[in-house]
C-alpha positions in Angstrom: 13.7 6.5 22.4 10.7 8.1 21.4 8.1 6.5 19.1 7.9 7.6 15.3 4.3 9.0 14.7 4.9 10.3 10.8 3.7 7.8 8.3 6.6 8.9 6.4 9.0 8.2 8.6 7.7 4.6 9.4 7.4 4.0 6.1 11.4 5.3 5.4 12.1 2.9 8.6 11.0 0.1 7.5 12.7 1.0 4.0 15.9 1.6 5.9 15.4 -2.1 8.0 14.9 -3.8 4.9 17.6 -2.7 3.2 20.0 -3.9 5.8 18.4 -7.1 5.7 19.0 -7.7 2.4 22.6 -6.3 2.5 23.1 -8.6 5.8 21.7 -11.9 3.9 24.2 -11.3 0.7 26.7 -11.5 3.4 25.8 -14.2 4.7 24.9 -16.2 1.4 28.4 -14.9 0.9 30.1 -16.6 3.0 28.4 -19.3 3.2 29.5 -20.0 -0.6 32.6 -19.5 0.3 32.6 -22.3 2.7 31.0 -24.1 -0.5 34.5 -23.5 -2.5 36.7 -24.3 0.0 35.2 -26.9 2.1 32.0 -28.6 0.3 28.5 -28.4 1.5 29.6 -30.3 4.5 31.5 -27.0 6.1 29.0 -25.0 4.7 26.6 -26.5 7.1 28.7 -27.1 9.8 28.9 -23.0 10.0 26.4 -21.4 12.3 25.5 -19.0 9.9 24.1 -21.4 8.4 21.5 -22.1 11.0 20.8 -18.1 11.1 20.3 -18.3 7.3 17.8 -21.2 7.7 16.1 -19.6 10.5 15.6 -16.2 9.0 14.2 -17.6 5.9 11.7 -19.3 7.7 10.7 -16.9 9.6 10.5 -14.5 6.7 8.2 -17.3 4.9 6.0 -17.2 7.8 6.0 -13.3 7.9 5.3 -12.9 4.4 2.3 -15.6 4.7 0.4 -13.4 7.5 0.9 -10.4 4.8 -0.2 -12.6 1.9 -3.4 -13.9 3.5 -4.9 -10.5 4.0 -4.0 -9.1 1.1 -5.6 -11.2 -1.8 -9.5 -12.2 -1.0 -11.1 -15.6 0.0 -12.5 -17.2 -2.4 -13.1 -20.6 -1.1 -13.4 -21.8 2.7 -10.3 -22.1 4.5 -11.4 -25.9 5.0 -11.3 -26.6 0.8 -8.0 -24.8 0.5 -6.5 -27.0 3.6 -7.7 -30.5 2.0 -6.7 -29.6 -1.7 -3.2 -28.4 -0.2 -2.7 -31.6 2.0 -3.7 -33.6 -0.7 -1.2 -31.9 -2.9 1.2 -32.5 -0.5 0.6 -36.2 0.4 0.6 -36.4 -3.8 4.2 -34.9 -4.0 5.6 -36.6 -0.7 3.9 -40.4 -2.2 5.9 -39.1 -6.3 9.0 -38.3 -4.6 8.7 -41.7 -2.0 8.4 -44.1 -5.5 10.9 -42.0 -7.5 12.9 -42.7 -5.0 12.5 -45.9 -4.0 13.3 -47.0 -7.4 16.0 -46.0 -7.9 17.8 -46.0 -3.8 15.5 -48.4 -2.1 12.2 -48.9 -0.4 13.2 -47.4 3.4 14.8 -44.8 1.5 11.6 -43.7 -1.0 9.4 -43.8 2.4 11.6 -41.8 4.5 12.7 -39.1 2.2 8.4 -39.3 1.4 7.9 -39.1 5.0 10.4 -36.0 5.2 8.7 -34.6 2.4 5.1 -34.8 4.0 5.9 -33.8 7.7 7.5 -30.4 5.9 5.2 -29.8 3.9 2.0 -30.0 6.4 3.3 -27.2 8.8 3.2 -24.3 6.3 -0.6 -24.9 5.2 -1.9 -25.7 8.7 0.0 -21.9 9.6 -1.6 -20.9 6.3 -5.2 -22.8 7.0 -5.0 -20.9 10.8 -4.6 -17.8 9.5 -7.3 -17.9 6.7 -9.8 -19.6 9.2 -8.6 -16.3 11.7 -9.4 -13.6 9.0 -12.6 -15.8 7.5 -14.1 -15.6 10.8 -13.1 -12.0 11.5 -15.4 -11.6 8.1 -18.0 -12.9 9.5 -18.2 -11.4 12.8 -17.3 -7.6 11.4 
């Protein structure tokens, strides 16, 4: 298969692919509320589209972070933005731990904290990585 060359093209390519992704997850949010209806969210899970809709999305995120990061400019250092989003992070996990807690029990509060936390992390070191990447970039070009 030869390689498209036309900017056009590319551009109506990627048009085309995104268009099927969308129309591919409707179907899959699709039937994955109809496993809702008939089953509860325990089918709904138990489906392994479910695991490709969790995926996907994830990877999308991830995708649409690399995008993000070199399209608006740095303002800050990477290193401020890391620390005030972990500490946003730890702030939200430690709410959600004592909301919890009160009303479902201490282990409870600190795991579903915990859960919180350990999520949360991953996203802003990938975000951190590739601001420090592009930052340094700046410097060196």
């Amino acid at each position: 298969m030869k390689k498209i060359k036309d900017e056009r093209l590319v551009l109506k390519n990627l048009k085309n692919i995104r268009t099927a992704y969308v129309i591919q997850t409707l179907g899959i949010i699709g039937i994955l509320g109809y496993d809702v209806i008939q089953g509860g969210m325990d089918r709904m899970m138990a489906n392994p589209l479910w695991s490709v809709f969790m995926i996907t999305a994830i990877i999308s995120s991830l995708l649409s972070m690399t995008v993000s990061v070199d399209e608006y400019p740095t303002q800050q250092s990477p290193k401020k933005g890391f620390i005030l989003s972990i500490i946003v992070v730890t702030f939200i996990a430690i709410a959600a731990g004592v909301a919890i807690s009160l009303s479902s029990g201490v282990t409870t509060g600190v795991l579903i904290g915990g859960v919180i936390f350990i999520c949360g992390v991953p996203p802003f070191a990938y975000l951190f990585y590739l601001r420090k990447q592009r930052h340094d970039e700046e410097l060196d070009g």
